[in-house]
N, C-alpha and C positions, 0 to 999 in steps of 0.2 A: 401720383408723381412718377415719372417714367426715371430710368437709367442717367438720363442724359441732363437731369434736372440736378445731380449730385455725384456725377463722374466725367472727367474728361475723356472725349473720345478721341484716340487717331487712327489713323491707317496706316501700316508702314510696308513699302514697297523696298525693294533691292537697291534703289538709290536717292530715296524721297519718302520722308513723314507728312503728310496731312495732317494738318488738326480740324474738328468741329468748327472751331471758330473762324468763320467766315472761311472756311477751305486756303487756309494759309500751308502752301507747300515750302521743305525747309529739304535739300539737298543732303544727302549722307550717305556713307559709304560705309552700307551695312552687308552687302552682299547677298551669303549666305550665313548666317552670324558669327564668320572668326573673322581673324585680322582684326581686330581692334573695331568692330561691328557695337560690343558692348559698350566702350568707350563714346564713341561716333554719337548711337542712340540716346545716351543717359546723357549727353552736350546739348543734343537737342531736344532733350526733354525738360533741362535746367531752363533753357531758351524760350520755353513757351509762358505765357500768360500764366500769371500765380491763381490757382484756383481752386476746383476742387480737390482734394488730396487725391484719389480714387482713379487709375485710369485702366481706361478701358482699349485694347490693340486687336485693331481688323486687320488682319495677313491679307495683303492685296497678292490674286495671284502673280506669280506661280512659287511666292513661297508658302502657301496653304494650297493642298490639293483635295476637292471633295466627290465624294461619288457614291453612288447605294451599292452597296454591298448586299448580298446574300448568303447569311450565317444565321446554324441553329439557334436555338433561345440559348441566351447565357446571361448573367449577372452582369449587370453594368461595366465594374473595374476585370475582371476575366474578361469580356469581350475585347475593353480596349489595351490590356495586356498582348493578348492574342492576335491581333490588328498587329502590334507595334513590332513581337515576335516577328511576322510573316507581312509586311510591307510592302517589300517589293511584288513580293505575288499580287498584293491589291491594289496598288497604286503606281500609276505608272513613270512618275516622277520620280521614284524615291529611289534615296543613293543617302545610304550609310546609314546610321542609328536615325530612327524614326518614333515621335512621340504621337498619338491618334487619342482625337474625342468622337464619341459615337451615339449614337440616341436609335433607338427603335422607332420610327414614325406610321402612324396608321393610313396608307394611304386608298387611292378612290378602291369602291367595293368592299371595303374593309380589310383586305392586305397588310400586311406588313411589313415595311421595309427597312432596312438599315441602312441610315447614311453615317457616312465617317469622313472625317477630315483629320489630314499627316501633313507634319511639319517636322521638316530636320530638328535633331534633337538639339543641335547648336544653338540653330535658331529662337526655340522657346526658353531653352536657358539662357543667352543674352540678354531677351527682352524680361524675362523675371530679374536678374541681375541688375540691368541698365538702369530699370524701374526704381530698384532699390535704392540705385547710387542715388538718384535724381530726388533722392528723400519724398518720393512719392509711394502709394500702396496699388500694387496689380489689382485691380478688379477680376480682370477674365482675359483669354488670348481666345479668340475665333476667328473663322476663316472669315474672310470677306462677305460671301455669298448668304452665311448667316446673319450676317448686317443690312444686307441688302433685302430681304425677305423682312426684317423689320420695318424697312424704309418703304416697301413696300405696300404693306401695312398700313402705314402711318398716312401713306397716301389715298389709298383706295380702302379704303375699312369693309369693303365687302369683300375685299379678297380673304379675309378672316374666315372664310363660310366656305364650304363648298372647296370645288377641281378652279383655280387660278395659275395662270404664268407671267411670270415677269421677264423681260430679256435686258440685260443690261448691257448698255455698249459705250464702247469706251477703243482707246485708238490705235491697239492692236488684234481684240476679238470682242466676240460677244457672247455671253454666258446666256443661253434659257437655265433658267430657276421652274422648276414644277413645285405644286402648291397643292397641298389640300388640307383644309380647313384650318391654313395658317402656318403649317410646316411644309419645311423644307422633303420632298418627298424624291428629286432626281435635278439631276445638273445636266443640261449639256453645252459643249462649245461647238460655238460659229466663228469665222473668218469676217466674210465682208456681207453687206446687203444682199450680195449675191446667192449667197444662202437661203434665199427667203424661203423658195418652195420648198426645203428640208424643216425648216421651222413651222411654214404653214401644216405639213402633214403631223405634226408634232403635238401640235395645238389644238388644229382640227378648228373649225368655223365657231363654235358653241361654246369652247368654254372661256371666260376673259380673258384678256391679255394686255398689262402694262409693257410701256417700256419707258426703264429708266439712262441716265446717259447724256453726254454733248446733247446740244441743240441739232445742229446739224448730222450728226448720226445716225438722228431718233430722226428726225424728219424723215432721212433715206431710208432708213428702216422702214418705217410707218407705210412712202409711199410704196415700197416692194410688197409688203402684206399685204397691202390694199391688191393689188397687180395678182393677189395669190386668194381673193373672195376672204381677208382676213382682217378685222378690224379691230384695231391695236389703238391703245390709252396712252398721251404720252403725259406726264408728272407735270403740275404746274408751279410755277415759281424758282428762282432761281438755284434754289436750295437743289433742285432735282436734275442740275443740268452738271454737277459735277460727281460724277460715280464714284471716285475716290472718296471726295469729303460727305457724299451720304454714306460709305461706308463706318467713317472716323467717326458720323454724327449718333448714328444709330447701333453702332458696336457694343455699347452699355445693353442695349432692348434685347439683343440673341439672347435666347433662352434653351438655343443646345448646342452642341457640338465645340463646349469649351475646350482646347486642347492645354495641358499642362505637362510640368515634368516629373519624374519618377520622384524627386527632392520635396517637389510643393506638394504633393499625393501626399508625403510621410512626414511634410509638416504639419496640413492639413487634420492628419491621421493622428498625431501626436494632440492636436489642439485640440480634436474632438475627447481624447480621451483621459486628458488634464479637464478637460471642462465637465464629461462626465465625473470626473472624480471628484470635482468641487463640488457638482451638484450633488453627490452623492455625500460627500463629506457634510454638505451643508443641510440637505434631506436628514441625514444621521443625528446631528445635532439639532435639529429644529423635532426631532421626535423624541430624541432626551429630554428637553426643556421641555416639552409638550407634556411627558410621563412626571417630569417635575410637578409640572403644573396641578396636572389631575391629580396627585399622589398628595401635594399641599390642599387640595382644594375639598379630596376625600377625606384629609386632617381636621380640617376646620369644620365639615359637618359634620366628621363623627364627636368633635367639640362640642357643637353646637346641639346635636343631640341627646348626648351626655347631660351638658347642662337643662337642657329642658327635662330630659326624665329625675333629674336629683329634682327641680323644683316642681315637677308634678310628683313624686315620689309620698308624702305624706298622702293626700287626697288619695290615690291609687291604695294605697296600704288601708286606709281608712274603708273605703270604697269595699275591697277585697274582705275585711273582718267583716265589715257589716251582711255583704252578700255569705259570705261562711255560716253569719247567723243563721240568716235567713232563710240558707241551705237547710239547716240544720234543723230549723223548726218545720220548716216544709216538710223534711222526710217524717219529722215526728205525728205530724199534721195527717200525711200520707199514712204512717203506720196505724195512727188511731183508726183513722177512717176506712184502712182495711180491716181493720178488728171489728170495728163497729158494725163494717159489711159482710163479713163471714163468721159475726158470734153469733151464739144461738139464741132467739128470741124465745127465754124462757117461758113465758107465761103461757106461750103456745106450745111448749116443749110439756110442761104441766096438764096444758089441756089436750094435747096428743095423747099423754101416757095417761091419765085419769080416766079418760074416754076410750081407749084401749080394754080397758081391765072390767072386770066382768062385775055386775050390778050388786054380784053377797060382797064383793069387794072394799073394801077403805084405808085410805092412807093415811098416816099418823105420823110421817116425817116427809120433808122432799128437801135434797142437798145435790146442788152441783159444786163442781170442783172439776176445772178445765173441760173437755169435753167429754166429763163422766155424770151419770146422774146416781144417784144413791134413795132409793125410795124403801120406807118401812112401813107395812100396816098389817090388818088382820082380814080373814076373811075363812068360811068355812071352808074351804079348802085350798091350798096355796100353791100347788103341782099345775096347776093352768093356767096360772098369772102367766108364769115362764113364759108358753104359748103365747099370751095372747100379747104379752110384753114387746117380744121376738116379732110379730106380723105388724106391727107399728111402724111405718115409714119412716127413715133415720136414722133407728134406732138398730144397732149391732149389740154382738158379745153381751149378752144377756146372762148373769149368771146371781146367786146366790151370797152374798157377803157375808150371812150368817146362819145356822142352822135354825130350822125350821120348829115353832115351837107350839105345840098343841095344847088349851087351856081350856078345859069347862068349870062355868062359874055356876052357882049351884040355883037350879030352876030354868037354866039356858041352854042356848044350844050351844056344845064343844065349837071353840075357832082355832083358828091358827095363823101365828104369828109368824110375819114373812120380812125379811131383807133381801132384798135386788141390789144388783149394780148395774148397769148399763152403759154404753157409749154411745155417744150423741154424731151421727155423724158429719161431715163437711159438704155434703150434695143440697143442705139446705131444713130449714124448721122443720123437725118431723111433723107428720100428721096421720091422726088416727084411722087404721083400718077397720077391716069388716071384722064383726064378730062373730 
């Protein structure tokens, strides 16, 4: 939906408003906006058709003046600060306090140019003013030419693309508008048809050229271009034969070179930062209630958790003793099983140490007690057991528990009676050496 589908547009000239609707012109005695200019306008703004709240104001020249300018890069409201400062220097119309809207525009080859439009500062305050009284809301104030470049537009929808110009004429001069790729990119003014060959070198054969305006203006125009190798569009329908009210109609569609005053800047200014603050007030509070939220929500599961370990809490406890058991015979289980695997398998500890000892030899006791063995017998001599004891695999610390005791029974041969001890080692069963 365009501008113009939910703002009234008009034009307002030094002695005459235009409205969109059907190009109805209303006489007024607005000048340059004092003398009762305010009054004058908001009378005939009460006077128009009840409609959209919203209205939209095309400055017919020469109360808007527009032109490209050549200024470093600067921030939007600095540039047109700066404009407004130094006016006279830019614009050649300008007398007294001067209000400017400005736009950077990319023009052919990729350039960059700045166009800017100034309107006395009386002037834009009136029409915010007027507006007010007329219990209507300003939309925007732009020059004409920026209305026109929408109209433009609207007519020829390739002029959106690409290097375009539009001349509009009307029955004191005529404006070329230069175009590219939809923006307003340089303004110049013409007098009469007469001009034509200044426009032709202008435009040049190749790039389009509408022209908007009277019927009969546009014809005269039209045929002079033609006279100059230059072939010019003229707008169909009657909508495009009045330059004024295509300015009123399409004033809503300008999308730069809004001009405003220092007051609506710092209302503007103010709104933005009341509505930041709401949002932000309201951001603030919607992340409280959000931490509510969570903070309630981490209540109820750790509730809900709670509850579930008290009623699995028996089972777990139960669970937990049993596994304790379990534990516990395991290790036991584990501890036998290591003993079992690093005790000493006697009866081979027996037949190690028996098979060790030498053939007069005989045993008459064998005792273990932990990893000690304890052995008692006789034999004719008892000083080489020791020996042959000692060279048994296993078998350490080989020594004597009791003294040695020599016996002969009568008709026999003297023996002697022997006590060993020994220690059984942990490398594994011993087993008998060489003798």
């Amino acid at each position: 939906m365009s501008a113009t589908d939910r703002v009234m547009g008009v034009a307002l000239g030094h002695d005459v408003l235009v409205s969109a609707e059907g190009g109805r012109r209303m006489p007024l005695a607005f000048e340059s906006g004092a003398n009762g200019a305010r009054e004058s306008l908001a009378e005939a703004l009460r006077a128009m058709p009840a409609g959209a709240p919203a209205v939209a104001v095309a400055l017919l020249p020469p109360l808007a003046e527009v032109r490209s300018i050549t200024l470093p890069p600067l921030a939007d409201d600095e540039r047109d600060r700066f404009l407004a400062r130094n006016a006279a220097r830019y614009f050649l119309g300008a007398r007294g306090a001067q209000e400017v809207g400005s736009a950077v525009m990319t023009g052919g080859g990729g350039a960059s140019v700045t166009m800017a439009a100034a309107a006395a500062q009386a002037v834009i305050t009136a029409v915010e003013l007027a507006v007010a009284d007329a219990g209507r809301r300003l939309w925007q104030t732009v020059p004409a030419e920026a209305a026109w470049v929408a109209a433009a537009i609207a007519a020829w929808p390739a002029f959106a693309k690409g290097t375009a110009h539009v001349l509009v004429v009307r029955e004191a001069r005529a404006e070329l508008l230069a175009m590219f790729d939809g923006a307003l990119t340089g303004v110049r003014r013409f007098r009469t048809d007469a001009d034509a060959a200044h426009v032709a070198r202008v435009v040049g054969r190749d790039a389009p050229l509408g022209i908007l305006g009277a019927p009969m203006l546009a014809t005269a125009w039209r045929g002079a271009l033609a006279g100059q190798g230059v072939t010019a569009r003229l707008a169909d329908g009657p909508a495009a034969a009045d330059a004024d009210a295509l300015a009123a109609r399409h004033a809503g569609d300008a999308l730069v070179l809004a001009i405003r005053s220092d007051a609506a800047r710092e209302s503007d200014r103010r709104a933005v930062r009341s509505s930041a603050w709401r949002t932000t007030a309201a951001a603030a509070a919607l992340l409280v209630i959000a931490a509510l939220v969570h903070a309630l929500g981490i209540r109820r599961e750790l509730a809900s958790v709670r509850a579930e370990r008290a009623a699995i809490r028996p089972q777990v406890e139960a669970t937990l003793a049993g596994r304790t058991s379990v534990d516990a015979v395991y290790r036991d289980v584990s501890a036998l099983a290591a003993a079992a695997a690093n005790a000493p398998r006697w009866s081979q500890v027996l037949a190690a140490v028996t098979g060790g000892l030498r053939d007069d030899a005989s045993l008459t006791a064998f005792r273990a007690r932990g990893d000690s063995i304890f052995i008692d017998g006789v034999a004719e001599r008892a000083a080489p057991l020791f020996d042959d004891l000692a060279r048994v695999a296993g078998v350490s610390g080989v020594r004597a528990t009791a003294p040695v005791r020599r016996e002969a029974a009568e008709g026999e041969q003297p023996v002697e009676h022997f006590a060993i001890g020994a220690r059984v080692g942990s490398g594994g069963t011993p087993k008998a050496g060489a003798r």
